[in-house]
N, C-alpha and C positions, 0 to 999 in steps of 0.2 A: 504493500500500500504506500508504504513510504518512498518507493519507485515512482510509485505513478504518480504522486505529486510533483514529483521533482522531475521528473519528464515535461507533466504541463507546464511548469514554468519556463523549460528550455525550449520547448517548442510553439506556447505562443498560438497554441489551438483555442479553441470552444472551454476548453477548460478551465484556463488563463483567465477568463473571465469568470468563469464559478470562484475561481481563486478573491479573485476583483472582491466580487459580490455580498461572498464570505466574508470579505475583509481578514481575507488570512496574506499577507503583505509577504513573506520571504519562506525560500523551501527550509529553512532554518524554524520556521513556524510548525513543522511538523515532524515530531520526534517522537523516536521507536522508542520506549521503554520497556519492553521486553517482548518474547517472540509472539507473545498475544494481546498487545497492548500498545496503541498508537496515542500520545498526544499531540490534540489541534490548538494552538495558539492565535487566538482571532485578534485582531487590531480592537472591534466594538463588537460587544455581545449582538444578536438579530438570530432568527432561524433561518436564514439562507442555507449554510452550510449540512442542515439536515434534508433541507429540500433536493438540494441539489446534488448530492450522494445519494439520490434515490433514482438520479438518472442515467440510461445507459450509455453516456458521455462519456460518464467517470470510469472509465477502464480500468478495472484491476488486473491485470495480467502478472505471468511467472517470471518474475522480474529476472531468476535465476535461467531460464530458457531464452528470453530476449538479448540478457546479456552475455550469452554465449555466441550470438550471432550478431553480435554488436560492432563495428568496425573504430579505425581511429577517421577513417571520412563519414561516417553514420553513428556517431556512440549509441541512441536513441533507439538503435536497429528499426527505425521506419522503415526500411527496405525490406526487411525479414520481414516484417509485420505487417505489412501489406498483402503479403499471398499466403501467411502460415498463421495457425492458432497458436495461442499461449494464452487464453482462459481458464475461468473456471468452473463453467458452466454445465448445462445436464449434454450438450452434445460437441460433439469433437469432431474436429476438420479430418473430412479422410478424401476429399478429391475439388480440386481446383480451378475451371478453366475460364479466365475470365473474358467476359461476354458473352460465354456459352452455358456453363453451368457451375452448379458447388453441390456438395453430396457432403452433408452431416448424419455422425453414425452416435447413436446410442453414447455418455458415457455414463456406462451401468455402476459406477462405484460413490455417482454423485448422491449427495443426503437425498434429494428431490429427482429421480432417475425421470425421465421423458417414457411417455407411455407407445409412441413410435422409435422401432429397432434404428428406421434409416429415414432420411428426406434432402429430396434431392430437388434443386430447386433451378429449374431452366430459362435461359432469357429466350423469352418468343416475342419479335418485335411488337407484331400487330396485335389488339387486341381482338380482333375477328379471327384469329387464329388461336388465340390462347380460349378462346372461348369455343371453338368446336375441338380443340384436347380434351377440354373439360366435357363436353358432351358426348365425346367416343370413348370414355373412360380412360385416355392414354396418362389424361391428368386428372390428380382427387382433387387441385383448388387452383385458382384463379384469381389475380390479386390487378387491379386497374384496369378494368377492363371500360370500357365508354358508358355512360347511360344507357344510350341503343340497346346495348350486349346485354347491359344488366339485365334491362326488363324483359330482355326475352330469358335469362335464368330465373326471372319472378313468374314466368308463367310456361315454366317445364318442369313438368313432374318427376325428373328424376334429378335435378337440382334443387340448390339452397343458396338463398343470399343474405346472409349474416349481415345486416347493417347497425352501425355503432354510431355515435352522437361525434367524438371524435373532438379535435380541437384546434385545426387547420384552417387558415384561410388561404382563399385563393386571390393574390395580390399581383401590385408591380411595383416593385421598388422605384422611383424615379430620381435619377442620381445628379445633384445640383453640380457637377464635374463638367455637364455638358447644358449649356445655355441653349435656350430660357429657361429651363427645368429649375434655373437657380431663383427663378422667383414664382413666390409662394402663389401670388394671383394666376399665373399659370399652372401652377400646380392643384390648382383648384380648382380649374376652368377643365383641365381632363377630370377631375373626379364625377365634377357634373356632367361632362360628354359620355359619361361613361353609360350605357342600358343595363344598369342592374336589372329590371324586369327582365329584358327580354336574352339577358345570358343566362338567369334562373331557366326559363321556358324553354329556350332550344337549345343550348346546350347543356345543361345540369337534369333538366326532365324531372324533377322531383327529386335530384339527388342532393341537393344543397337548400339550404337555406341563405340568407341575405347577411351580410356581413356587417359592423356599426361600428366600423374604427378598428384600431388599433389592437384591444383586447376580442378576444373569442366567446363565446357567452360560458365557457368552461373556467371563466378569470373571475377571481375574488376581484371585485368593483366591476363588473361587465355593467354598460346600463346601455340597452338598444335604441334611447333618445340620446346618446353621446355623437356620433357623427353626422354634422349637420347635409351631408350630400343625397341627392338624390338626381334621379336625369333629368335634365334641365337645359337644354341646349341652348336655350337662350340665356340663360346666367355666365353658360360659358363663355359663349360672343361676346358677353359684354365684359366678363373678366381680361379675356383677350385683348378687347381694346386699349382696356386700362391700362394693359402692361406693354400697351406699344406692340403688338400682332395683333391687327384686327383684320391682317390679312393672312394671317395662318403663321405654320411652319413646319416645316419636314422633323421627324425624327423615328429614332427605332427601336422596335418590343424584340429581345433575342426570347427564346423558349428551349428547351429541351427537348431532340427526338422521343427520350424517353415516356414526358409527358402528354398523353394522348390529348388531353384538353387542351393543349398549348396554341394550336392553329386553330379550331373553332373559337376558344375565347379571343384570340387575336384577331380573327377574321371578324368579327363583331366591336371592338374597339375600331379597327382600323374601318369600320365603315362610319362609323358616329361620330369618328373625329373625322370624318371627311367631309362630315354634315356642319361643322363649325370650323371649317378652312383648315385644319393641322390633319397634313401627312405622315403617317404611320406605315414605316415599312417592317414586315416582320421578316426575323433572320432564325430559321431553326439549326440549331446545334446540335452537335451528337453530344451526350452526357457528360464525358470528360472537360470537353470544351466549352461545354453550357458551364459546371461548374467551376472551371478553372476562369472562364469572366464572371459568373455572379460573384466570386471571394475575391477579384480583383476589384471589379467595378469598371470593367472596361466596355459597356454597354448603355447606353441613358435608360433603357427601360429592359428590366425581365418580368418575363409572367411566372410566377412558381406557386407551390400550394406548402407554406411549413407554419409552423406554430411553436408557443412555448410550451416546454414540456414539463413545467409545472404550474398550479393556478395561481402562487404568488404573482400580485401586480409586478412587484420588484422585479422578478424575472423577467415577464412578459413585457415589461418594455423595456428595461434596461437591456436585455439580449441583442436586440432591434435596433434601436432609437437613442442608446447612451451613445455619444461622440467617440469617446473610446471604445468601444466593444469590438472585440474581433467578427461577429455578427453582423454589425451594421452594415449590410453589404450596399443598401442603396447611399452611402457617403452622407446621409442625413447630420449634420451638426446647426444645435442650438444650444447655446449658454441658456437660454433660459428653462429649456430644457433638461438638461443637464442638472441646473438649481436648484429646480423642484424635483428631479427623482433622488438627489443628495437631501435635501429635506423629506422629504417621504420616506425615506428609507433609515430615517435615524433608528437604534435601536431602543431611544427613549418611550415611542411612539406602542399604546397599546394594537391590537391587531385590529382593533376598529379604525382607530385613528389610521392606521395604517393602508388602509383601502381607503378611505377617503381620499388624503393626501393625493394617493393615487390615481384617484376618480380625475384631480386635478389637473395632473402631467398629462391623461389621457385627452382628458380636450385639450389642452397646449398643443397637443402631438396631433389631433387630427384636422386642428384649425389649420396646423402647418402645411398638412396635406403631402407628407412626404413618400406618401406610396399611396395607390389606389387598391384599398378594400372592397373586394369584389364580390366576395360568396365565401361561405363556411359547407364544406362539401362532406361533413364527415367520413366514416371510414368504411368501406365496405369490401366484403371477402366473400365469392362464390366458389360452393364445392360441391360435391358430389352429395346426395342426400347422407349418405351412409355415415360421412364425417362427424367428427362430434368434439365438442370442448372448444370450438373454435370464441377468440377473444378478442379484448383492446388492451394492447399492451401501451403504454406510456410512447409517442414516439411514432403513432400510427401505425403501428406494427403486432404482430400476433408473439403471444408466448406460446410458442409448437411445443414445450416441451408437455403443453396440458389439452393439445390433439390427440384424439384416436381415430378410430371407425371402427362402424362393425362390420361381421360378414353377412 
């Protein structure tokens, strides 16, 4: 454990900021006191640091297996640890090929053993293909597949569609790096070009509900009268004006091959900002590429679906929306932003007070308008009837190790 702190520090991930958050300040803040006993040294008391060792961010891995494959150009052994396990969990890596597959096998000696021997998990690009595997039995489950696909597994009797409330919005960072994006009256004028109605209706189909800011309705202080946007094309025009475009302007939404909804929600922006003069060119990426510019921010606009993975406010925008976060991929920075989640987050502050506060920073942040809140899509997983146990794990993700089926 004491590894893996001091990893996040060195490398300046997702965790680096749990570290932040915690207010645990130096890997010296975290000391082994014997082979069963870590202590944490926090800068200011708060529960951060419980919250967020509750997520599957925080890696524990065998510090002793990592560092055998550690180099003097990778101490960190990132490079191992990219294509090999060193967990501790109920299943074990036993086959690898990436972009193709991964095959995790049982391990039987864990306290909590997995109730599936083996599962093996295939990339099939399209989703109309991953869904007739699923209906010729070659596959027991099916994870992203379109609306479309869905509802035809909601009305075939030998499937199942497991849907969960989930904690995801589906957004667009908009990054002040690439003008006019850097002024907020424009950054307004898309929120309001935006068709929430009509991305619910033709591309979500019942599978999302409407989004209000910044928090998820799964966030301590969620309040669905918090984001004042709604479609409005005429508010846009005229925000436009204001900001000196009242004759438009060109810019571009990247997306993920990966995500299937990436080109219909796009294709729906890019017509509604063509109806208030701003050109919208969309650019799909293959995955790596996709996220190698979302953690840069070499793009004005991405469409993605992520969330915070816990319902503390503190998290949920700090992640996001704090100036420093390794998270903040759309470049959003505000001092006064900033001010209020450093005030919000005191550790003097009871946990009422403390969602309040909160409530605060979140209208700051949505007046700002620094990403377009689009839909909360929850999570949904179709399989074979026979499947059983299927869940929501923290993360938008299933915990398989509490899958079965019968015969």
């Amino acid at each position: 454990m004491k590894w893996a702190f001091d990893r996040s520090f060195a490398l300046h991930g997702i965790t680096s900021f749990y570290n932040t958050l915690s207010t645990i300040e130096r890997p010296e803040d975290v000391k082994v006191l014997d082979k069963h006993t870590v202590r944490i040294e926090l800068a200011e008391p708060g529960p951060d640091l419980l919250l967020t060792l509750s997520t599957f961010w925080r890696v524990i891995a065998d510090s002793k297996l990592a560092k055998s494959h550690a180099t003097s150009g990778d101490p960190w052994a990132t490079r191992w640890l990219k294509n090999h396990d060193a967990g501790f969990g109920p299943f074990k890596l036993a086959d690898l090929s990436p972009g193709r597959h991964v095959v995790w096998v049982a391990h039987k000696e864990h306290p909590f053993p997995p109730k599936l021997d083996q599962i093996t998990f295939r990339q099939v690009p399209e989703s109309s293909n991953r869904l007739a595997i699923l209906m010729t039995g070659q596959a027991q489950a099916a994870e992203y597949l379109l609306p479309t696909d869905m509802q035809r597994v909601e009305n075939s009797n030998g499937l199942r569609l497991w849907n969960f409330q989930g904690y995801v919005i589906a957004s667009c960072p908009m990054n002040p790096k690439y003008p006019p994006l850097d002024d907020s009256r424009v950054r307004q004028a898309l929120s309001y070009a935006t068709p929430y109605p009509q991305i619910l209706e033709k591309v979500y189909r019942g599978f999302a509900g409407p989004a209000h800011g910044p928090l998820s309705d799964h966030a301590a202080g969620f309040d669905p009268n918090l984001s004042p946007y709604s479609y409005d094309p005429g508010r846009a025009r005229e925000l436009l004006r204001e900001a000196g475009h009242g004759n438009g302007f060109k810019t571009t939404l990247a997306y993920s091959t990966a995500e299937p909804l990436g080109e219909p929600v796009g294709t729906q922006l890019r017509s509604a900002f063509a109806d208030v003069g701003v050109t919208l060119e969309l650019e799909a990426l293959p995955p790596p590429t996709f996220t190698q510019a979302l953690f840069t921010g070499t793009r004005p606009m991405f469409f993605q679906t992520f969330g915070a993975d816990t319902p503390d406010p503190a998290y949920a925008l700090g992640v996001f929306y704090q100036s420093k976060s390794s998270n903040n991929w759309g470049g959003y920075k505000s001092a006064k932003t900033d001010a209020c989640l450093a005030e919000a987050g005191r550790p003097q502050l009871t946990w009422d007070q403390r969602v309040e506060e909160h409530k605060r920073c979140a209208q700051i942040i949505a007046n700002d308008a620094p990403w377009l809140w689009i839909a909360q899509p929850g999570f949904q997983v179709s399989t074979r009837r026979n499947v059983t146990g299927i869940n929501w794990y923290a993360g938008e993700a299933v915990d398989w190790s509490k899958v079965g089926y019968t015969s």
